[in-house]
C-alpha positions in Angstrom: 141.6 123.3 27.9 137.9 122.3 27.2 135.6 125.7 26.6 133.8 126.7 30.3 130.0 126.0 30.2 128.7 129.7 30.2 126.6 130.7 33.6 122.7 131.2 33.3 121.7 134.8 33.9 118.4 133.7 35.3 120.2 131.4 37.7 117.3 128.7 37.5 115.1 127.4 34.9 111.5 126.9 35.1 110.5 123.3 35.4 110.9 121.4 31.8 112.8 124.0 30.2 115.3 123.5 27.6 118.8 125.3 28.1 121.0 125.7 25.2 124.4 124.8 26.2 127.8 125.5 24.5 130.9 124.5 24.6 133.1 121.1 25.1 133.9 119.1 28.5 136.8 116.5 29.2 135.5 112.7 29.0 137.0 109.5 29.2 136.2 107.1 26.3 136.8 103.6 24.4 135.5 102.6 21.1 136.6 99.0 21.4 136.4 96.6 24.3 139.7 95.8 26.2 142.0 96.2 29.1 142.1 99.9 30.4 144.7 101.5 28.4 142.3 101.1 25.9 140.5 104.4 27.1 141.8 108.1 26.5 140.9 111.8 27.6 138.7 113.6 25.0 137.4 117.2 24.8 133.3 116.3 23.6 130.5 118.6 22.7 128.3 119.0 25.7 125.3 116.6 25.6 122.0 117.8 25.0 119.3 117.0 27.5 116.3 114.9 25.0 112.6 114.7 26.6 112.4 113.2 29.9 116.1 113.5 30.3 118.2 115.8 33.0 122.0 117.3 31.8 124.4 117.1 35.2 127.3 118.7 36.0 128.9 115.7 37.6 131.0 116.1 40.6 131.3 112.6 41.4 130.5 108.8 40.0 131.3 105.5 41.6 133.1 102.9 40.1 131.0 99.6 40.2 131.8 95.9 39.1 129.7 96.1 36.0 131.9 99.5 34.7 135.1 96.8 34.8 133.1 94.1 32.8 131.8 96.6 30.1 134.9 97.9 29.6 136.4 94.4 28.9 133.4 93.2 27.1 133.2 89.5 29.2 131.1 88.3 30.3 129.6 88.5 27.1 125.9 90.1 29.1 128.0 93.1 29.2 128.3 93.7 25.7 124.8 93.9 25.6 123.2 96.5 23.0 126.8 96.4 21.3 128.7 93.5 20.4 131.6 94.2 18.5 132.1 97.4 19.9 131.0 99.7 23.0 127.3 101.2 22.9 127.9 103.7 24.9 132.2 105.4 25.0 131.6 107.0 28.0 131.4 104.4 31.2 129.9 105.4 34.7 126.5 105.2 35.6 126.6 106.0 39.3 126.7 109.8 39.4 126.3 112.9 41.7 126.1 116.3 40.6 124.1 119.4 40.0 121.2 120.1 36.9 122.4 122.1 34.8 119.4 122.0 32.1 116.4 120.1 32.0 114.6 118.9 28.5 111.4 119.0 27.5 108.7 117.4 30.0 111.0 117.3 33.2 109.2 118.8 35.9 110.8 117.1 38.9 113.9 118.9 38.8 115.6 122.5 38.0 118.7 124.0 37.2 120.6 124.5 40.2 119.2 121.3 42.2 121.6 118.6 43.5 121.1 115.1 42.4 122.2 111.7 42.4 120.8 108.4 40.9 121.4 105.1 38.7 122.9 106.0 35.3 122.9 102.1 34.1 120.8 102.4 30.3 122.9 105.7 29.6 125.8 105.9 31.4 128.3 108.7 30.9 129.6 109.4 34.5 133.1 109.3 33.6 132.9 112.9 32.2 132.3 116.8 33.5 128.5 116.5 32.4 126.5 113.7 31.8 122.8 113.0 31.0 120.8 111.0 32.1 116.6 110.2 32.6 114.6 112.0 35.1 112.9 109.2 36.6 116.4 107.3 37.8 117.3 110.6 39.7 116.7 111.5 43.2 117.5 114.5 45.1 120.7 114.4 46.7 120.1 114.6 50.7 121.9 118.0 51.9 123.6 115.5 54.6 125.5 113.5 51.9 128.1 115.0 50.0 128.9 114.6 46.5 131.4 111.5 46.5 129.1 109.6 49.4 125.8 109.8 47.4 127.3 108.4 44.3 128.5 105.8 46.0 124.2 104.2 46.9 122.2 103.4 43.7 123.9 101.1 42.3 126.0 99.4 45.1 123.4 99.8 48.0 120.3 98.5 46.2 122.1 95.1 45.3 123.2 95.0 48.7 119.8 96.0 50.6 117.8 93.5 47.8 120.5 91.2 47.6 120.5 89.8 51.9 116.6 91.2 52.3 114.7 88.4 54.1 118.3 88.3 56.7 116.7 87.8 60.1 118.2 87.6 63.5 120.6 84.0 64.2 120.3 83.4 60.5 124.2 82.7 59.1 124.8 85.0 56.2 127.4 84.8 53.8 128.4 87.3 51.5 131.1 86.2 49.0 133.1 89.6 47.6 132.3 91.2 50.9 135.4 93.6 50.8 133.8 95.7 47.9 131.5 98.6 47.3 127.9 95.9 47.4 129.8 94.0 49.7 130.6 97.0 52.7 126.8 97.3 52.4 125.7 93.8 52.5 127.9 93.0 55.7 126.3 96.0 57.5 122.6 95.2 56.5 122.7 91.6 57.3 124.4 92.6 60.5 121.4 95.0 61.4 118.8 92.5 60.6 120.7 90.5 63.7 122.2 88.0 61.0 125.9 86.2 61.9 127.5 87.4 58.8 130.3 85.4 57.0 132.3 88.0 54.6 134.4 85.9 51.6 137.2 88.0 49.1 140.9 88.2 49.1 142.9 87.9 52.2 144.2 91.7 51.9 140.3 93.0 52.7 139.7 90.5 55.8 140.3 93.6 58.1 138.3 95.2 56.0 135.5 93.0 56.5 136.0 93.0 60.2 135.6 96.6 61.1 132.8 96.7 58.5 131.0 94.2 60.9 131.5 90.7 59.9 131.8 87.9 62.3 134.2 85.7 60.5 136.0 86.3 57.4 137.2 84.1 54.6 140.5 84.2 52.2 138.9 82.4 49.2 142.3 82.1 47.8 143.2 79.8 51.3 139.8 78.1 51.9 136.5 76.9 50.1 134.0 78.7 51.8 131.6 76.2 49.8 133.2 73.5 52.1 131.9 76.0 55.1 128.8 76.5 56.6 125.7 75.9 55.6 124.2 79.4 55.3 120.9 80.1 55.4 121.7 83.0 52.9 124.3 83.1 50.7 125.0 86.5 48.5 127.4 85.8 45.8 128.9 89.2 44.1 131.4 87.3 42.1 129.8 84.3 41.0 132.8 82.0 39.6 132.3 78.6 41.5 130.8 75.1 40.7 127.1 75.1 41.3 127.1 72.0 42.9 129.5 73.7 45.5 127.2 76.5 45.8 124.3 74.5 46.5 126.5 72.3 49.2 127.0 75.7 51.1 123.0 76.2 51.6 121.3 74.9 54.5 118.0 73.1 54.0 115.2 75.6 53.1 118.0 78.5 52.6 118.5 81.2 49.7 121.0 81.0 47.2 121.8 84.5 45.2 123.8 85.6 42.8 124.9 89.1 41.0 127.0 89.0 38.5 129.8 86.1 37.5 130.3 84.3 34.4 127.4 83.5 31.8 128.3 79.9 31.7 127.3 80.3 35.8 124.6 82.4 35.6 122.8 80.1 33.6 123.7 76.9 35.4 122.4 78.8 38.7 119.2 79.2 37.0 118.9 75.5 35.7 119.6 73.8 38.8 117.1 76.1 40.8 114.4 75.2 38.7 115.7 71.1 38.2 116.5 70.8 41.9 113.3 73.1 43.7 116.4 74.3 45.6 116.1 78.3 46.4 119.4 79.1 44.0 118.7 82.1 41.2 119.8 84.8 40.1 119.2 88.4 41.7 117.1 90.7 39.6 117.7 94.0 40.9 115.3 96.4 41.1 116.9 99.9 39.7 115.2 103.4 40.5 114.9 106.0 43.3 112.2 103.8 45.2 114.7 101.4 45.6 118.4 103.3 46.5 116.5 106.3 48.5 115.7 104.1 51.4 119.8 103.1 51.6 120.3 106.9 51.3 117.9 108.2 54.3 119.6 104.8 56.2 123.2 106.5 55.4 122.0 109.7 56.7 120.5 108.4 59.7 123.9 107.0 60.9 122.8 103.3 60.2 124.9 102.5 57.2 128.5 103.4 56.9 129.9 104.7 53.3 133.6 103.8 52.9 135.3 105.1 50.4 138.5 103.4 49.7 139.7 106.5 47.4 139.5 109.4 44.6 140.7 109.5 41.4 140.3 112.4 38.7 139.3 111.5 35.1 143.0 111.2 34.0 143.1 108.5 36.6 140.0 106.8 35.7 142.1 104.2 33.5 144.0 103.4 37.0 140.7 103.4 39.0 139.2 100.5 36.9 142.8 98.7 37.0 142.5 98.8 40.6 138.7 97.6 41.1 139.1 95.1 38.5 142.2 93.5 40.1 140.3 92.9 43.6 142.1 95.9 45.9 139.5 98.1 46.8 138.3 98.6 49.9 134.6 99.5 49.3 134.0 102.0 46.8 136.1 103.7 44.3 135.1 107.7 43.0 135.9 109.7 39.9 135.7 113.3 40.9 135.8 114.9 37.4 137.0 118.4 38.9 139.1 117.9 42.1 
């Protein structure tokens, strides 16, 4: 068993402060890219905290889309900063927890304080403690727990950005609708009085339905290009033709995608600009300013978090399995210490 993290005396540190901290925690790692069995449990040194930076106890991170692709290293974006082999062992970047030191020049948070925010550059939330920078943390809202405020950075902000613009009798479709972005999406577009059109795998189109879409397509039954056309269109999983992408947008509509293969990535980009058609890619913007307003939403009883399950970090190798193979229903959560 790992070494405990010893308790402060003090109980708090002042603003900034630097706490030495000993002993080893249980993460899950890989050193090459690969299918999931690729990963293993490891007893690590606690991480240090650098300037700028927070150290969490984490008791909770959500499994998003990119997690799957960086363990697999395709598309090839995802191997981004290391080509041959993982930058970063430790996967996770959407994490909940409490600080449990601060470094030098942090004085937005303290030891003790309960937080939650986008991990992305560092990740590490598939471990007891994590670290991570102080400006892509929020404080958690005491109406969220844990396992529902790691489940909004990432996910929520691609969702809120992603069908922004939705207004009311516009038709919306959203294709991987049956996931973590997706739940939102559906929900979002459905506020902003949109007639929403969820797309994914024809074991999630109840899903979709009691998450709020009006119709629902199996994509492995129909081409919901051939449907339609939308005035918005947010693609999660980008794998299609183009062409057949532009064919599903209605004159003077919005074409967006997150995610997919390179090969259509690029091709979006080029036939937006050849074309003058409204097709790109998303650029989401990271950071509390832009997941805090999907939080206070959640809190206020306008958004829904669904959780599909839990996991524990000897599971985590069956958690990615099971989002990478299409069967979650929303979001998926590592709870290092159940």
């Amino acid at each position: 068993m790992p070494a405990p993290v010893p308790e402060r005396a003090s109980g708090r540190a002042a603003p900034g402060r630097r706490i030495a901290t000993v002993g080893r925690v249980r993460a899950v790692v890989h050193d090459r890219y690969g299918p999931p069995d690729v990963l293993r449990l490891e007893d690590l040194p606690v991480p240090a905290p650098a300037a700028g930076q927070v150290l969490i106890r984490v008791a909770a991170t959500s499994i998003n889309l990119s997690d799957w692709e960086t363990l697999r290293g395709t598309p090839f974006y995802s191997r981004l900063g290391g080509l041959r082999a993982p930058a970063r062992p430790v996967l996770g970047s959407d994490i909940a927890g409490r600080v449990e030191a601060t470094g030098p020049g942090v004085t937005r948070f303290r030891a003790g304080d309960e937080v939650y925010g986008d991990n992305l550059a560092l990740k590490g939330g598939f471990a007891e403690y994590a670290v991570a920078p102080e400006r892509m943390l929020a404080h958690k809202p005491p109406e969220l727990g844990f396992a529902e405020a790691s489940t909004i950075p990432q996910a929520g902000v691609i969702a809120m950005q992603g069908v922004a613009g939705a207004r009311p009798g516009q038709r919306v479709l959203i294709n991987g609708a049956g996931g973590g972005s997706g739940a939102f999406a559906i929900q979002l577009a459905k506020a902003a009085g949109a007639e929403v059109t969820g797309v994914d795998n024809g074991d999630k189109l109840d899903f979709m339905r009691t998450v709020g879409a009006d119709h629902v397509i199996d994509y492995r039954r129909d081409d919901f290009t051939r449907t339609g056309p939308y005035d918005l269109i947010l693609d999660l999983v980008a794998h299609r033709s183009v062409l057949a992408y532009r064919r599903a947008v209605a004159p003077g509509g919005r074409y967006r995608c997150v995610g997919g293969s390179t090969r259509t990535l690029l091709r979006v980009l080029a036939l937006g600009r050849l074309t003058g058609r409204r097709l790109g890619v998303l650029a989401v913007k990271p950071g509390p300013a832009h997941f805090t307003p999907v939080a206070d939403r959640c809190v206020a009883g306008d958004l829904a978090v669904h959780i599909d399950r839990t996991f524990t970090l000897d599971q985590v190798p069956a958690a990615l399995e099971h989002v990478g193979a299409g069967r979650a229903l929303g979001k998926v959560v590592i709870i290092p210490r159940p």
